[in-house]
DRENMI-992389 format. One line per 3 residues: for each residue x negated, y, z of N, C-alpha, C, O. Coordinates in Angstrom, 2 decimals. Layout:
<nodes>
X:Y:Z:X:Y:Z:X:Y:Z:X:Y:Z | ...
</nodes>
This chain:
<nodes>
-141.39:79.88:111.38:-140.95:78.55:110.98:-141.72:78.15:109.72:-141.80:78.90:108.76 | -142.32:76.82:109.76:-142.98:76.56:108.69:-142.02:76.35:107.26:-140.88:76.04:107.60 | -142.13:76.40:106.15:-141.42:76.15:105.25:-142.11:74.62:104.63:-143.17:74.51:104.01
-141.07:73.41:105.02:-141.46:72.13:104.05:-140.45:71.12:104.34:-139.71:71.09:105.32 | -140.53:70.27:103.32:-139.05:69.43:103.01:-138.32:69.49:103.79:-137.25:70.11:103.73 | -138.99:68.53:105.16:-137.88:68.36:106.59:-137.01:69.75:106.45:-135.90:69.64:105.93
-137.45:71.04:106.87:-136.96:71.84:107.42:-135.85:72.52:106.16:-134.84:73.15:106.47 | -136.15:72.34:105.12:-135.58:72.69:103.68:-134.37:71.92:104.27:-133.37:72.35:104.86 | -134.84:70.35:103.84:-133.54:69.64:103.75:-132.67:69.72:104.83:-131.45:69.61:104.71
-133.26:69.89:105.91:-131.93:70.22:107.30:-131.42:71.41:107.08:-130.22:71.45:107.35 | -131.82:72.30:106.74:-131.18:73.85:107.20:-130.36:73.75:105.86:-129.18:73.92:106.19 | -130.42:73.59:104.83:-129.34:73.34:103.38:-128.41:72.73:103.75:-127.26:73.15:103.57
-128.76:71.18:104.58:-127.51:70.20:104.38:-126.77:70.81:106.06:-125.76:70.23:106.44 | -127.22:71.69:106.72:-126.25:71.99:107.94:-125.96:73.10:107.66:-125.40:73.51:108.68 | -125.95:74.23:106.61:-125.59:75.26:106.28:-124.30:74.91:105.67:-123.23:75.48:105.90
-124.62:73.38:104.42:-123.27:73.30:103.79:-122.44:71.82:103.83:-121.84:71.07:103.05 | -122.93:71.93:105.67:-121.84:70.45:105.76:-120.50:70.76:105.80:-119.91:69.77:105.36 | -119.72:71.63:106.10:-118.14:71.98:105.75:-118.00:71.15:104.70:-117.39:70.11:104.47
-118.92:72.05:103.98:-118.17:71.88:102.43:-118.60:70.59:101.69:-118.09:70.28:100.62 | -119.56:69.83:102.32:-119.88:68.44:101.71:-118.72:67.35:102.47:-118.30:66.32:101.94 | -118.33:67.82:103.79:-117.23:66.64:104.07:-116.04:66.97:103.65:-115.17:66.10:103.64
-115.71:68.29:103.21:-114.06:68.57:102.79:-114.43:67.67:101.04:-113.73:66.69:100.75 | -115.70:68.21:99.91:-115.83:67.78:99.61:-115.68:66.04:98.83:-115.44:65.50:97.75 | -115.97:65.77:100.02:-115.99:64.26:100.21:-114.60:63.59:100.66:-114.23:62.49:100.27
-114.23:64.04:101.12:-112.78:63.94:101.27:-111.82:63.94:100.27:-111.14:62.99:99.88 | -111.82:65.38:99.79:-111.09:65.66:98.50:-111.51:64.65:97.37:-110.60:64.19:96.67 | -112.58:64.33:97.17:-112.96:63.51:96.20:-112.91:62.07:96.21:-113.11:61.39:95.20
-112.68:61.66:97.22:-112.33:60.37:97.72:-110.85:60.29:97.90:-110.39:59.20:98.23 | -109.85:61.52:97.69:-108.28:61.53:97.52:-108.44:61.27:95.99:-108.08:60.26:95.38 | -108.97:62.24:95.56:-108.73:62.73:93.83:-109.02:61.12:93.23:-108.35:60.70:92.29
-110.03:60.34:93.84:-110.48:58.99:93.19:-108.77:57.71:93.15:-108.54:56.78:92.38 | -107.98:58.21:94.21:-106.90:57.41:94.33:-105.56:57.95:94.51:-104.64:57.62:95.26 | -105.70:59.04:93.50:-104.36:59.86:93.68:-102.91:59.27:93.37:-101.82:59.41:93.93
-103.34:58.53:92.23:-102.07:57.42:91.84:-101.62:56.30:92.58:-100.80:55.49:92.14 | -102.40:56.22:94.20:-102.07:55.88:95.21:-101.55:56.75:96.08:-100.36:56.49:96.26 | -101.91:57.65:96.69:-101.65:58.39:97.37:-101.83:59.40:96.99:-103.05:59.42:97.17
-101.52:60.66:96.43:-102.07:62.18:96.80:-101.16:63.12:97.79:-100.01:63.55:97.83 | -102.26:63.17:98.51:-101.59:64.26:99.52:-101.91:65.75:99.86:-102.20:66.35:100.90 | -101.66:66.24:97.98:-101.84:67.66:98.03:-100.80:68.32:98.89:-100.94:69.24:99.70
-99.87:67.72:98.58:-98.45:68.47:98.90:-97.20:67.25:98.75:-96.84:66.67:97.73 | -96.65:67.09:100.30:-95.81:66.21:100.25:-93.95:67.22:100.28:-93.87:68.42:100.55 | -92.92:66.46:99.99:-91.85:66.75:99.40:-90.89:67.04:101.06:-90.70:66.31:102.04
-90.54:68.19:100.79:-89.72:67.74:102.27:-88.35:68.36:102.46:-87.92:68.63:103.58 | -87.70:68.57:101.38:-86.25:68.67:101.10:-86.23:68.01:99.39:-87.12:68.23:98.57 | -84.99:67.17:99.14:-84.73:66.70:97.92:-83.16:66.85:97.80:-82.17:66.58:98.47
-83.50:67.52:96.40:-81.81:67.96:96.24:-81.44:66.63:94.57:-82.28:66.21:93.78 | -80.30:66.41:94.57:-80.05:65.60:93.57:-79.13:66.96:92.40:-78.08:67.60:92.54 | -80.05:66.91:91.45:-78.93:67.91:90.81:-78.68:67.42:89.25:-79.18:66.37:88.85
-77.84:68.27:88.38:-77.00:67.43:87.67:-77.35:68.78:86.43:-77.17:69.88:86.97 | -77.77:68.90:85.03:-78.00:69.79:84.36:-76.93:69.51:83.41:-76.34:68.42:83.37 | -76.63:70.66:82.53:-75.96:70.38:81.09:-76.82:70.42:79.58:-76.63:71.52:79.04
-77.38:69.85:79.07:-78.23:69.30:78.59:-77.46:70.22:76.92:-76.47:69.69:76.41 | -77.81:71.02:76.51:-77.41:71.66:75.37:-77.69:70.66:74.27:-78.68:69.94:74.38 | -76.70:70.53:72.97:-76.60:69.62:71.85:-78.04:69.47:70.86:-78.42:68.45:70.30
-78.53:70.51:70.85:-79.97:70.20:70.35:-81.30:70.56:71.69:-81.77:71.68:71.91 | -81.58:69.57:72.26:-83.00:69.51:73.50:-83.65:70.48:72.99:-83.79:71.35:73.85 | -84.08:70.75:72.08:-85.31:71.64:71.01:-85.33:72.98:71.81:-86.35:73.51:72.24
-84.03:73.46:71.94:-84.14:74.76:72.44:-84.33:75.01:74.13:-84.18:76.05:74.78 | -84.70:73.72:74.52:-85.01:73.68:75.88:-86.51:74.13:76.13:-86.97:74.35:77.26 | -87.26:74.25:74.87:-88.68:74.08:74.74:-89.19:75.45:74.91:-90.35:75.72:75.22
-87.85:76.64:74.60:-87.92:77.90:75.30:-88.06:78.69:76.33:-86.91:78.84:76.73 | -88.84:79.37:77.09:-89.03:79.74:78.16:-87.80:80.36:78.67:-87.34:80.18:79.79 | -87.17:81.27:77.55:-85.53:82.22:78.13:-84.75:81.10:78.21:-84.21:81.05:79.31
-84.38:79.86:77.26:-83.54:78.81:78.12:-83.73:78.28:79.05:-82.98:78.11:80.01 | -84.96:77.89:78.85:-85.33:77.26:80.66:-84.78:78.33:81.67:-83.73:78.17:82.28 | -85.52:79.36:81.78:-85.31:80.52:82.79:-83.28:80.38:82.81:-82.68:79.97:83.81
-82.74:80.71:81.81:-81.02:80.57:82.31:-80.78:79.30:83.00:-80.13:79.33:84.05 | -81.27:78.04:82.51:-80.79:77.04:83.10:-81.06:77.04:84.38:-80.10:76.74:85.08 | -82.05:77.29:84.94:-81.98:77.73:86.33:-81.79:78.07:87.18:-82.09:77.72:88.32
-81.11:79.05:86.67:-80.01:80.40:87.35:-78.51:79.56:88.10:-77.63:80.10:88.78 | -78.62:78.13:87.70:-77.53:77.77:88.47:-77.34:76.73:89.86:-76.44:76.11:90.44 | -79.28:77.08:90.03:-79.39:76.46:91.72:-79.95:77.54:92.39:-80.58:77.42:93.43
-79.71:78.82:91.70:-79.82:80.17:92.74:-81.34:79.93:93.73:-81.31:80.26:94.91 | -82.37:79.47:93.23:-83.62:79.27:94.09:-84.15:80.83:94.28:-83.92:81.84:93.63 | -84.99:80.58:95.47:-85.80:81.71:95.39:-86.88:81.65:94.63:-87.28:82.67:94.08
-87.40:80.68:94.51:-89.02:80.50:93.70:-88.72:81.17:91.82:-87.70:81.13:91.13 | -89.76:81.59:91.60:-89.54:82.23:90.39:-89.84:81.11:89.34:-90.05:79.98:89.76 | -89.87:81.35:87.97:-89.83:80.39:86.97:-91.49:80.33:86.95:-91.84:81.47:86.67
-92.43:79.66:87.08:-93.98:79.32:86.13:-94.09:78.78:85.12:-94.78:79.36:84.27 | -93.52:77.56:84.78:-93.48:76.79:83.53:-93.43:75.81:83.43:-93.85:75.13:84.37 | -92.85:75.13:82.17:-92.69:73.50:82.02:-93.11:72.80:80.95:-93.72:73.18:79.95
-92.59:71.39:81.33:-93.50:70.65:79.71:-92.14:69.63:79.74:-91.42:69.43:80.72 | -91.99:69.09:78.51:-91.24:67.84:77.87:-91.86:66.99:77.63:-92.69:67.13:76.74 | -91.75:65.72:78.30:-92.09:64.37:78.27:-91.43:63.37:77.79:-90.47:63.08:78.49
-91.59:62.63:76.72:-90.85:61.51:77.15:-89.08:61.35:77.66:-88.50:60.57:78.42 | -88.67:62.43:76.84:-87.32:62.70:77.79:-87.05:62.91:78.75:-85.91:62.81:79.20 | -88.28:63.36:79.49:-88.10:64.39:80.74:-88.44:65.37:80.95:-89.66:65.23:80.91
-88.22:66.50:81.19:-87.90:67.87:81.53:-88.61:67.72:82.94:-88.36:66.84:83.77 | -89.38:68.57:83.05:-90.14:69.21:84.31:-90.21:70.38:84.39:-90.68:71.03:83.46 | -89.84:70.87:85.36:-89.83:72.48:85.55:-90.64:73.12:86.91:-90.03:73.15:87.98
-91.76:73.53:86.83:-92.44:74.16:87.91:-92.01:75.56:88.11:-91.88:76.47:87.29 | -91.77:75.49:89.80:-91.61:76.94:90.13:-92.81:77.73:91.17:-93.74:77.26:91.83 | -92.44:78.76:91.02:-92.92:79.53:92.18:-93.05:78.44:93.85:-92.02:77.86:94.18
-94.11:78.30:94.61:-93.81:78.40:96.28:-93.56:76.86:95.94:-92.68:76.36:96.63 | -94.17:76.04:95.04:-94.20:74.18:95.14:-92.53:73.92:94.95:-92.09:72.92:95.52 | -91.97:74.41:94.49:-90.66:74.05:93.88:-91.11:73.56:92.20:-91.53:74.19:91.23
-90.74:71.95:92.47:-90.13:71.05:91.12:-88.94:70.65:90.71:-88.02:70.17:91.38 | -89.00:70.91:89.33:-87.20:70.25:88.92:-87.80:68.78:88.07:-88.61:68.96:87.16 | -87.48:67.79:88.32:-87.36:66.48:87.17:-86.20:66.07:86.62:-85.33:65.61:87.35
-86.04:66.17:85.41:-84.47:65.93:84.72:-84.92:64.56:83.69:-86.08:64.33:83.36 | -83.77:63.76:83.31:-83.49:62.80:82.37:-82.84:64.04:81.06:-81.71:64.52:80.95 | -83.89:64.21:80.33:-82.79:64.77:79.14:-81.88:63.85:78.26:-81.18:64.34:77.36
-81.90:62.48:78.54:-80.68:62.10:77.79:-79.47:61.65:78.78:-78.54:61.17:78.14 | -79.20:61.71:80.57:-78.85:61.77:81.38:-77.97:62.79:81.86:-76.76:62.76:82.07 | -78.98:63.92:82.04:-78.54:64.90:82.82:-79.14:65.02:83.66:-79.47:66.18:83.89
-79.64:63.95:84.59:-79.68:63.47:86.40:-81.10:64.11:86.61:-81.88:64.05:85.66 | -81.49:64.69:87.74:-82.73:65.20:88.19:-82.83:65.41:89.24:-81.86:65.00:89.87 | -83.57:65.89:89.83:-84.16:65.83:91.34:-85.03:67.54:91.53:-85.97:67.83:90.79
-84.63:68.27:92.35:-85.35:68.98:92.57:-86.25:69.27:93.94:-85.51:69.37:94.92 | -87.03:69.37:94.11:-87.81:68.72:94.82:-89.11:69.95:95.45:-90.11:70.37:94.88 | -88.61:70.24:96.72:-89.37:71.73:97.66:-90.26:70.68:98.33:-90.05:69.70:99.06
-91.88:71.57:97.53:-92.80:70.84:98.39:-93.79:71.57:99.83:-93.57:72.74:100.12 | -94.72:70.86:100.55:-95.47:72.17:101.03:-96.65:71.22:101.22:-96.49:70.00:101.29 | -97.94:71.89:101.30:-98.95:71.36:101.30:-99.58:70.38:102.15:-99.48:70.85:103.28
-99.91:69.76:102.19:-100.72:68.94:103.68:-101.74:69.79:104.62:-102.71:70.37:104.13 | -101.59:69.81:105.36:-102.27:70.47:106.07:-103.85:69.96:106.28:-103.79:68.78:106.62 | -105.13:70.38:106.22:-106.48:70.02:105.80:-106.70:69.20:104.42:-107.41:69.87:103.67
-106.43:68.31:104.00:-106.63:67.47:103.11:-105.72:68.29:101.99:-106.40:69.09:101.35 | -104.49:68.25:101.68:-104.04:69.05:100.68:-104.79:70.83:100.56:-104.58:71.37:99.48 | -105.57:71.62:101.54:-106.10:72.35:101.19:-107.92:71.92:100.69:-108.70:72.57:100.00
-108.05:70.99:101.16:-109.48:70.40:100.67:-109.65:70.16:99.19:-110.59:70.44:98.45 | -108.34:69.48:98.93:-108.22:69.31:97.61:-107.95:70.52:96.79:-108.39:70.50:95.64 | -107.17:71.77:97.26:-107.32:72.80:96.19:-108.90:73.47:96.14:-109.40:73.71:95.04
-109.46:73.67:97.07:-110.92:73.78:96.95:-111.37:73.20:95.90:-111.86:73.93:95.04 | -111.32:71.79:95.70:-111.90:70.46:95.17:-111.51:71.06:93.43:-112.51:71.16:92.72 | -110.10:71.44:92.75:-109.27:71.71:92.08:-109.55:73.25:91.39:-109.44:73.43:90.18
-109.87:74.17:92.24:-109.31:75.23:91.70:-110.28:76.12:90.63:-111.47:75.91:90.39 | -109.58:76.96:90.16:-110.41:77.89:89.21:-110.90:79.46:89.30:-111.10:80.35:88.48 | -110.97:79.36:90.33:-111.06:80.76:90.86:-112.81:81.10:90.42:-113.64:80.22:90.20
-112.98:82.08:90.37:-114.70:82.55:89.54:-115.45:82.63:90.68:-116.60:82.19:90.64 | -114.83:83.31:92.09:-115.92:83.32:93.10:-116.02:82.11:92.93:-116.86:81.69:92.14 | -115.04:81.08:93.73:-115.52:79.52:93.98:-115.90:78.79:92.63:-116.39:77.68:92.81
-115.84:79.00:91.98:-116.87:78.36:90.70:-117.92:78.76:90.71:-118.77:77.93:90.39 | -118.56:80.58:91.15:-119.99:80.80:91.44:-120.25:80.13:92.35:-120.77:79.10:91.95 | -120.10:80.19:94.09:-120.35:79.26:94.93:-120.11:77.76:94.99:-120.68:77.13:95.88
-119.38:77.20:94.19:-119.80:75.46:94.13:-120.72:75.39:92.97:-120.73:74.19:92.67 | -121.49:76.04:92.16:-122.38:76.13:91.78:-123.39:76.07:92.37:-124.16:75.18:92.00 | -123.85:76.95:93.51:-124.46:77.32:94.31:-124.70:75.66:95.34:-125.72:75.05:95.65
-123.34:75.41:95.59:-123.57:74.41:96.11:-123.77:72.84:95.85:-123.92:71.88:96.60 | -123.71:73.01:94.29:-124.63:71.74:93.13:-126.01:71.61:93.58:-126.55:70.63:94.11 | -126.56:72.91:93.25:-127.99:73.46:93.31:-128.44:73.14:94.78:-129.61:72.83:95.00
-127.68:73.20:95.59:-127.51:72.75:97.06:-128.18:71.54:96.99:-129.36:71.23:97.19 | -127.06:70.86:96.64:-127.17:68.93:96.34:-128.27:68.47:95.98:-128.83:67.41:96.26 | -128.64:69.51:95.17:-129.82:68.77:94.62:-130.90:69.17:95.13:-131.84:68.53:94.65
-131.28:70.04:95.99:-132.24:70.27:96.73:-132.32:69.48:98.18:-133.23:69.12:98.93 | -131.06:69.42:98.16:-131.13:68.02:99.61:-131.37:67.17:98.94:-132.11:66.46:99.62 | -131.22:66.55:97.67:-131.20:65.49:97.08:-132.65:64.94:97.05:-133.02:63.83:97.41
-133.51:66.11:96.47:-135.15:66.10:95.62:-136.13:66.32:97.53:-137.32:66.24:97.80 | -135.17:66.54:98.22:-136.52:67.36:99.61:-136.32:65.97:100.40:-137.31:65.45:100.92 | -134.80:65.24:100.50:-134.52:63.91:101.29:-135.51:63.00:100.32:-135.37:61.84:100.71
-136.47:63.05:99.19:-137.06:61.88:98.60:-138.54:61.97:99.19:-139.18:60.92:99.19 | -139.26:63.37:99.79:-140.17:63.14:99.91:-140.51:63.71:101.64:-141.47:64.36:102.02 | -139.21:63.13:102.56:-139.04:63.43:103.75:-140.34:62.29:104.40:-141.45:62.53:104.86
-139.68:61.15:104.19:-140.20:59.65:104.49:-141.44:60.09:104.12:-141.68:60.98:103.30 | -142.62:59.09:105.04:-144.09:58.90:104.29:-144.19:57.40:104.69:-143.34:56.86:105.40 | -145.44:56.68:104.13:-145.89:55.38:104.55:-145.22:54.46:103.82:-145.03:54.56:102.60
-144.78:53.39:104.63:-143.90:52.17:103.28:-143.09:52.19:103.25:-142.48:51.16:102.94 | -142.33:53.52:103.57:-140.24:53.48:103.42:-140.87:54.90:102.74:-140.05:55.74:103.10 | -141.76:55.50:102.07:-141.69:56.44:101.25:-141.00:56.30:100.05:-140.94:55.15:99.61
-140.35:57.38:99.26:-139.92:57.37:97.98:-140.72:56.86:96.84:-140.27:56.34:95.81 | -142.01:57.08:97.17:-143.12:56.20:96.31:-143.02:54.80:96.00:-143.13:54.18:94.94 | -142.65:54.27:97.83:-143.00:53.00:97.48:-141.63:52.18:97.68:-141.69:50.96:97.57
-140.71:52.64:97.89:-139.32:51.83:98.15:-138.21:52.27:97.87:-137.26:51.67:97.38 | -138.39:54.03:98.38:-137.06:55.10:97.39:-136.69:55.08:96.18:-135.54:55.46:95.94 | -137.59:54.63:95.07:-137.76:54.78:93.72:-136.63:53.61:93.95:-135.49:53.96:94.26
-136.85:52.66:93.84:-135.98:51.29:93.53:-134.30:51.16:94.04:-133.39:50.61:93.41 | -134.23:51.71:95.10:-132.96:52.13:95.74:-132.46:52.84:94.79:-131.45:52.44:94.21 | -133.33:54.51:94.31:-132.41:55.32:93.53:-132.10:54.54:92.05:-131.05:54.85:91.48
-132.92:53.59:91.45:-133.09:52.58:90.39:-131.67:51.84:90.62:-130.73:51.90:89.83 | -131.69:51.22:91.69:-130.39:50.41:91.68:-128.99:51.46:92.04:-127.81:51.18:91.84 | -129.61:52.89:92.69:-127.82:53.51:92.79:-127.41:54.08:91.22:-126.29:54.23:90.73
-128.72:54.33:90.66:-128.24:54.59:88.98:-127.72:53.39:88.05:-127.55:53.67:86.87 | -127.42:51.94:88.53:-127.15:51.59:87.82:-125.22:51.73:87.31:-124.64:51.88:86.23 | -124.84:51.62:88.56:-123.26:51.91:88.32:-123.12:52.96:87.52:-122.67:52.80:86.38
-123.39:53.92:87.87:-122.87:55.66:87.51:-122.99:55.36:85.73:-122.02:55.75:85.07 | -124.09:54.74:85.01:-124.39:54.40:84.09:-123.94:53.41:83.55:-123.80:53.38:82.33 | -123.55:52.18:84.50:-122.77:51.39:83.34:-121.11:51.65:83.40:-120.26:51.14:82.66
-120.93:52.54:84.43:-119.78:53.16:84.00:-119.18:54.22:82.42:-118.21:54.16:81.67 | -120.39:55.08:82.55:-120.77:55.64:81.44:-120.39:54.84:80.15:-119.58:55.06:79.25 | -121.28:53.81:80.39:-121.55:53.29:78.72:-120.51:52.20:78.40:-120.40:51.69:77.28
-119.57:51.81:79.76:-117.86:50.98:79.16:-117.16:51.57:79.28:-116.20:51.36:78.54 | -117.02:52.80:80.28:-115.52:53.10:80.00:-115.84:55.17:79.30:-114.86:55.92:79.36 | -116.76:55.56:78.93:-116.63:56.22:78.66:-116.29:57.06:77.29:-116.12:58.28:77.33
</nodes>
Protein backbone atom coordinates (compact mmCIF):
# COMPACT_ATOMS: atom_id res chain seq x y z
CA UNK A 1 0.00 0.00 0.00
CA UNK A 2 1.37 3.25 -0.96
CA UNK A 3 1.70 5.68 1.93
CA UNK A 4 0.05 9.41 0.97
CA UNK A 5 -2.60 11.78 2.20
CA UNK A 6 -5.69 10.00 0.58
CA UNK A 7 -4.78 6.80 2.17
CA UNK A 8 -3.48 8.54 5.63
CA UNK A 9 -6.59 10.45 5.83
CA UNK A 10 -9.05 7.43 5.21
CA UNK A 11 -7.51 4.77 7.27
CA UNK A 12 -7.24 7.49 10.55
CA UNK A 13 -10.71 8.88 10.03
CA UNK A 14 -12.27 5.01 9.64
CA UNK A 15 -10.11 3.67 12.38
CA UNK A 16 -11.61 6.49 14.66
CA UNK A 17 -15.10 7.06 13.43
CA UNK A 18 -16.78 5.50 16.72
CA UNK A 19 -15.24 7.82 18.53
CA UNK A 20 -15.64 11.02 16.31
CA UNK A 21 -19.57 10.41 16.16
CA UNK A 22 -20.06 9.48 19.95
CA UNK A 23 -17.79 12.41 20.15
CA UNK A 24 -19.92 14.59 18.28
CA UNK A 25 -22.79 13.71 19.86
CA UNK A 26 -21.68 14.13 23.33
CA UNK A 27 -20.50 17.47 22.42
CA UNK A 28 -23.40 18.65 20.75
CA UNK A 29 -25.43 17.43 24.24
CA UNK A 30 -22.71 19.12 26.48
CA UNK A 31 -23.29 22.49 24.08
CA UNK A 32 -27.16 22.42 25.37
CA UNK A 33 -27.23 20.77 28.56
CA UNK A 34 -29.28 23.50 30.26
CA UNK A 35 -31.73 22.34 27.73
CA UNK A 36 -31.64 19.00 27.83
CA UNK A 37 -28.98 16.69 29.37
CA UNK A 38 -29.44 13.28 29.02
CA UNK A 39 -26.67 11.85 31.06
CA UNK A 40 -28.96 10.25 33.33
CA UNK A 41 -32.65 10.66 33.55
CA UNK A 42 -34.66 10.35 37.10
CA UNK A 43 -36.92 7.42 37.40
CA UNK A 44 -38.22 7.12 40.94
CA UNK A 45 -38.86 10.50 43.03
CA UNK A 46 -39.36 10.37 46.60
CA UNK A 47 -40.61 13.67 48.42
CA UNK A 48 -38.79 13.71 51.71
CA UNK A 49 -38.89 15.95 54.68
CA UNK A 50 -35.33 16.59 56.79
CA UNK A 51 -34.85 18.11 60.34
CA UNK A 52 -32.72 20.87 59.69
CA UNK A 53 -30.45 21.23 63.05
CA UNK A 54 -30.46 24.98 64.80
CA UNK A 55 -27.13 25.99 63.47
CA UNK A 56 -26.93 24.75 59.23
CA UNK A 57 -22.99 25.16 59.83
CA UNK A 58 -22.74 21.78 61.13
CA UNK A 59 -24.37 20.35 58.11
CA UNK A 60 -21.09 21.29 56.29
CA UNK A 61 -19.76 18.03 58.06
CA UNK A 62 -19.33 14.90 56.38
CA UNK A 63 -20.34 12.69 59.92
CA UNK A 64 -23.58 14.93 59.97
CA UNK A 65 -24.42 14.56 56.63
CA UNK A 66 -23.63 10.75 56.75
CA UNK A 67 -26.31 10.50 60.13
CA UNK A 68 -28.80 12.52 58.42
CA UNK A 69 -29.13 9.98 56.01
CA UNK A 70 -29.48 7.10 57.93
CA UNK A 71 -33.16 7.95 58.03
CA UNK A 72 -34.16 6.93 54.32
CA UNK A 73 -32.29 3.61 54.93
CA UNK A 74 -30.83 3.82 51.07
CA UNK A 75 -28.59 1.43 49.75
CA UNK A 76 -26.26 3.85 47.91
CA UNK A 77 -23.38 4.90 50.10
CA UNK A 78 -22.59 8.58 51.08
CA UNK A 79 -19.95 10.44 48.15
CA UNK A 80 -20.47 13.97 48.96
CA UNK A 81 -22.11 17.29 49.05
CA UNK A 82 -22.06 21.01 48.62
CA UNK A 83 -24.29 24.02 50.16
CA UNK A 84 -25.82 26.38 47.91
CA UNK A 85 -27.73 29.06 48.29
CA UNK A 86 -29.79 27.33 50.94
CA UNK A 87 -29.71 24.21 49.40
CA UNK A 88 -28.29 21.12 50.49
CA UNK A 89 -27.33 18.54 47.86
CA UNK A 90 -26.31 15.28 48.70
CA UNK A 91 -24.71 12.79 46.16
CA UNK A 92 -24.79 9.17 46.63
CA UNK A 93 -23.41 6.06 45.57
CA UNK A 94 -25.37 4.23 42.15
CA UNK A 95 -26.91 8.11 40.81
CA UNK A 96 -28.81 8.62 44.02
CA UNK A 97 -29.53 12.60 44.75
CA UNK A 98 -30.94 14.31 47.78
CA UNK A 99 -32.09 18.25 47.13
CA UNK A 100 -33.22 19.95 50.38
CA UNK A 101 -34.51 23.69 51.15
CA UNK A 102 -32.38 24.36 54.27
CA UNK A 103 -34.66 26.95 55.48
CA UNK A 104 -37.80 24.53 54.63
CA UNK A 105 -36.96 21.25 55.30
CA UNK A 106 -38.65 20.01 51.88
CA UNK A 107 -36.45 17.92 49.37
CA UNK A 108 -36.62 15.51 46.82
CA UNK A 109 -34.64 12.54 46.53
CA UNK A 110 -34.16 11.51 43.38
CA UNK A 111 -32.77 7.60 41.87
CA UNK A 112 -31.26 8.17 38.63
CA UNK A 113 -29.94 5.75 35.76
CA UNK A 114 -28.14 6.59 32.77
CA UNK A 115 -29.40 6.96 29.18
CA UNK A 116 -28.62 4.42 27.34
CA UNK A 117 -25.86 5.45 24.28
CA UNK A 118 -25.90 9.14 24.66
CA UNK A 119 -25.65 9.31 28.53
CA UNK A 120 -22.66 6.83 28.10
CA UNK A 121 -21.18 9.02 25.18
CA UNK A 122 -21.20 11.71 27.38
CA UNK A 123 -19.20 10.02 30.23
CA UNK A 124 -16.56 9.25 27.61
CA UNK A 125 -16.88 12.98 26.57
CA UNK A 126 -16.53 13.83 30.72
CA UNK A 127 -14.37 11.54 32.32
CA UNK A 128 -10.96 11.42 34.01
CA UNK A 129 -9.70 8.29 33.77
CA UNK A 130 -5.59 8.34 32.63
CA UNK A 131 -6.01 5.52 30.04
CA UNK A 132 -8.82 7.65 28.30
CA UNK A 133 -6.98 10.87 28.72
CA UNK A 134 -3.84 8.98 27.04
CA UNK A 135 -6.10 7.79 24.18
CA UNK A 136 -8.21 11.03 23.49
CA UNK A 137 -4.97 12.44 23.24
CA UNK A 138 -4.08 10.13 20.79
CA UNK A 139 -7.15 10.91 19.24
CA UNK A 140 -6.51 15.00 19.09
CA UNK A 141 -3.34 14.04 17.27
CA UNK A 142 -5.83 11.97 15.21
CA UNK A 143 -7.84 15.18 14.31
CA UNK A 144 -5.31 16.79 13.31
CA UNK A 145 -3.82 14.58 10.99
CA UNK A 146 -7.20 14.13 9.25
CA UNK A 147 -7.35 17.69 9.60
CA UNK A 148 -3.62 18.72 7.84
CA UNK A 149 -3.87 15.27 5.10
CA UNK A 150 -7.95 16.40 4.20
CA UNK A 151 -6.07 20.00 3.07
CA UNK A 152 -3.86 18.59 0.61
CA UNK A 153 -6.29 15.64 -0.63
CA UNK A 154 -7.95 18.03 -3.41
CA UNK A 155 -5.60 19.20 -6.40
CA UNK A 156 -6.45 21.80 -9.26
CA UNK A 157 -9.00 24.75 -8.41
CA UNK A 158 -10.83 23.25 -5.33
CA UNK A 159 -7.17 22.74 -3.95
CA UNK A 160 -6.32 24.05 -0.45
CA UNK A 161 -3.99 26.43 -2.28
CA UNK A 162 -6.40 27.96 -4.15
CA UNK A 163 -9.89 27.89 -2.35
CA UNK A 164 -9.26 25.76 1.02
CA UNK A 165 -7.23 28.55 2.47
CA UNK A 166 -10.29 30.99 2.45
CA UNK A 167 -12.93 28.52 3.71
CA UNK A 168 -10.49 27.62 6.64
CA UNK A 169 -10.07 31.82 6.82
CA UNK A 170 -13.73 32.19 7.16
CA UNK A 171 -14.29 28.88 9.63
CA UNK A 172 -11.60 30.71 11.91
CA UNK A 173 -13.46 33.55 12.14
CA UNK A 174 -16.18 32.50 14.79
CA UNK A 175 -13.98 30.27 17.05
CA UNK A 176 -12.02 33.68 17.37
CA UNK A 177 -14.45 36.17 17.75
CA UNK A 178 -15.82 34.08 20.24
CA UNK A 179 -12.56 34.12 21.98
CA UNK A 180 -12.04 37.76 22.01
CA UNK A 181 -16.06 38.69 23.48
CA UNK A 182 -16.88 36.30 25.54
CA UNK A 183 -13.75 35.07 26.77
Amino acid sequence: MKLNNRNVHRDVAYFFLGLILAFSFSGIILNHRRDWYPMDYTYELKEVKIDIPENSKTLEAEEAIIELSKQWDLAADYDSHRIRDNELRIFYDDNVILDADLTTGEGKLEYKKKVPFLGHTMFLHKTTNKFWIWYSDIFGIAMLVIAITGMFITKGKNSFKKRGWKLTALGLIFPVLILILFA
